[in-house]
C-alpha positions in Angstrom: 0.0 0.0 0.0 1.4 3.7 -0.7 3.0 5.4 2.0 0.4 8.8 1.4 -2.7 6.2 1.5 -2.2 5.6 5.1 -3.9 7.3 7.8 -1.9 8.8 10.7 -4.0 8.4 14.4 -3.2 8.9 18.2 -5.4 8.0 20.7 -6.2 11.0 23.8 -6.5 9.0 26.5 -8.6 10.5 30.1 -5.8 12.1 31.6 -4.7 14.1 28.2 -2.0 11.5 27.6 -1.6 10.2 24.1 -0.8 6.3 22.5 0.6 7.1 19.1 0.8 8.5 16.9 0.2 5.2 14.7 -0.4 4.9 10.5 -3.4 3.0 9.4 -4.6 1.5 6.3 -8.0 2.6 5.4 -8.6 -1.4 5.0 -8.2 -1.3 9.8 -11.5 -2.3 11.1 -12.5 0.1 14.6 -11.9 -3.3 16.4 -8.2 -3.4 15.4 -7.1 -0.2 16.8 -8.7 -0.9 19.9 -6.9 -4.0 19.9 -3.8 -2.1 19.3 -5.2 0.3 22.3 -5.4 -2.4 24.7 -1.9 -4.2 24.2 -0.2 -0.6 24.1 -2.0 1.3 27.1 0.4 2.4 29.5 0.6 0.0 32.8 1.0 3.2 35.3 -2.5 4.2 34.7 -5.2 3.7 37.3 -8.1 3.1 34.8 -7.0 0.2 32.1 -9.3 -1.6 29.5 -9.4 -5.4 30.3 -10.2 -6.5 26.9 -10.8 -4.6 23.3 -14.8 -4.2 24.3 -13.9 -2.5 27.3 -12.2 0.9 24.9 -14.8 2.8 23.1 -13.5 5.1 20.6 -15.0 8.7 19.9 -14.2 11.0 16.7 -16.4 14.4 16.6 -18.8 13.1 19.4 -19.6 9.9 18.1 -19.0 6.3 18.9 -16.9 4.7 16.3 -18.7 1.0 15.6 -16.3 -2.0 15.5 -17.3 -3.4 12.6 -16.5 -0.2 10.5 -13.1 0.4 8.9 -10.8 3.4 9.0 -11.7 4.2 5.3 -15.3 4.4 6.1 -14.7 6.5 8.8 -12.3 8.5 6.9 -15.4 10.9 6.1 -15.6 12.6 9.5 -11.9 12.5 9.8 -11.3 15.2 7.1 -9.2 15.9 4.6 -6.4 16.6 6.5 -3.1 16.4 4.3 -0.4 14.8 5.8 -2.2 15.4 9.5 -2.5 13.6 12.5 -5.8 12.7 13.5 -7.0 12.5 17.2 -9.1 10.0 18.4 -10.1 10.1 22.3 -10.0 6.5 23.9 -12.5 6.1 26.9 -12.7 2.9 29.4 -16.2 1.6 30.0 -16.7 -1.8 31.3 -19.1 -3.7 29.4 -22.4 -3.6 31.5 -23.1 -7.3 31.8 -20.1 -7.3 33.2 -20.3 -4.1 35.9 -23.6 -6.0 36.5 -22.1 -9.4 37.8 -19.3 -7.1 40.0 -21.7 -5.8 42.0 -21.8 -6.8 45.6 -25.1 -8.1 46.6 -26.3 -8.2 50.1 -27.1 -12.2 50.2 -28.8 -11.7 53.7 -32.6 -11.3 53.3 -34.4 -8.0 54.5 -35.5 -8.5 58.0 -37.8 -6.2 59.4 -38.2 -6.0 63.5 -41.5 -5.4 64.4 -43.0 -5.2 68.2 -46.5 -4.4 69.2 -47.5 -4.0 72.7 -51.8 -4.4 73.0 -53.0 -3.4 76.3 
């Protein structure tokens, strides 16, 4: 593939840190780069993705669908010649699995009741 057909992206993480800046294909599905995310976020952080579903990538206030390519998404990226293109990286667990983390009170509700009938 031509060098000037790639597409140049870095991923803002929440703390204004930066992975990248990496070149693309246009052929790169969503789902790779978060793969590429996820094996190249920095170990210091506090907040880290656990798997590639975990990263959820935003260009221009949208989500960016995994099944979509860089190409396709090229649109909203611009034309920018030769630029580097920003794309912020934010950590949400999936929610089945926030859902099965949760601690659950296993004792039942017990409700202490006395009445005094004179």
């Amino acid at each position: 593939m031509p060098e000037e057909d790639l597409i140049e992206l870095k991923f803002r993480l929440y703390d204004g840190s930066d992975i990248g800046p990496f070149r693309y294909s246009p052929a790169s599905t969503i789902a790779m780069l978060k793969q590429r995310i996820v094996a190249d976020w920095p170990k210091d952080k506090k907040v880290s993705p656990k798997a590639a579903n975990d990263v959820k990538l935003i260009y221009a206030g949208k989500i960016l669908e995994n099944s979509r390519t860089v190409g396709q998404c090229k649109t909203p990226f611009g034309e920018l010649p030769n630029g580097v293109i920003t794309l912020h990286a934010v950590v949400q667990p999936s929610l089945a699995k926030a859902k099965s983390e949760k601690k659950v009170d296993k004792a039942p509700n017990q409700s202490i009741c006395s009445c005094s009938i004179l």
